[in-house]
N, C-alpha and C positions, 0 to 999 in steps of 0.2 A: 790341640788337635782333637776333632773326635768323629769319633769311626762312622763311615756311612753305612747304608745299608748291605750294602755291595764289600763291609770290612775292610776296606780303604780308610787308612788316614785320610780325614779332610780338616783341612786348616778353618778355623775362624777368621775370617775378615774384618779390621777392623773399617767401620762405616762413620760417616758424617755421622754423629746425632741429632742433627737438622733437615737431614733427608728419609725422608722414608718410601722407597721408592714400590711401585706397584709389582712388578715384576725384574726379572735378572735384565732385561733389557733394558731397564730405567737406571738400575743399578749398575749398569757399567758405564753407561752416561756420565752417574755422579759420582762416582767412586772410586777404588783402588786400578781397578780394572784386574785384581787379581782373580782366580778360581780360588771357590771354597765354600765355603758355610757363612751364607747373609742372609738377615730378616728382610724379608716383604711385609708388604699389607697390599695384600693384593683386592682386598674390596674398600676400606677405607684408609684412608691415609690420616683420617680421625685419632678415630677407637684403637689407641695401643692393644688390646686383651684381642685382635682380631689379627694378630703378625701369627706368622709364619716365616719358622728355618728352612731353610732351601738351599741345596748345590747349586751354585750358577758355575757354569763352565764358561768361562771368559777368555777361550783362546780356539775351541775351534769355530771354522768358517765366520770369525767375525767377531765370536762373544755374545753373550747374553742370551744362555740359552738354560733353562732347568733342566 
């Protein structure tokens, strides 16, 4: 677990390591479909050194929302 900014526990997601999806809306496409704590690359899906952690909320109005 580790704490948002908000001091909520948020769980880490375990993700494809063949995916690296652009945003939380890609990542619920390919993945757990849980909420939590999962890497994007949101500008290339290259360059690992350019991810970012992010909360995707994967349950309300749909999912895949930061």
């Amino acid at each position: 677990m580790r704490t948002c900014c908000t001091k909520i526990k948020c769980p880490a997601v375990t993700q494809n390591s063949t995916s690296k999806a652009v945003d939380c809306e890609e990542a619920l496409r390919n993945g757990p479909g849980k909420s939590g704590v999962y890497t994007i690359w949101p500008r290339n899906r290259v360059t690992e050194d350019r991810s970012l952690e992010v909360y995707c909320d994967m349950d309300t109005d749909g999912g895949g929302w930061t």
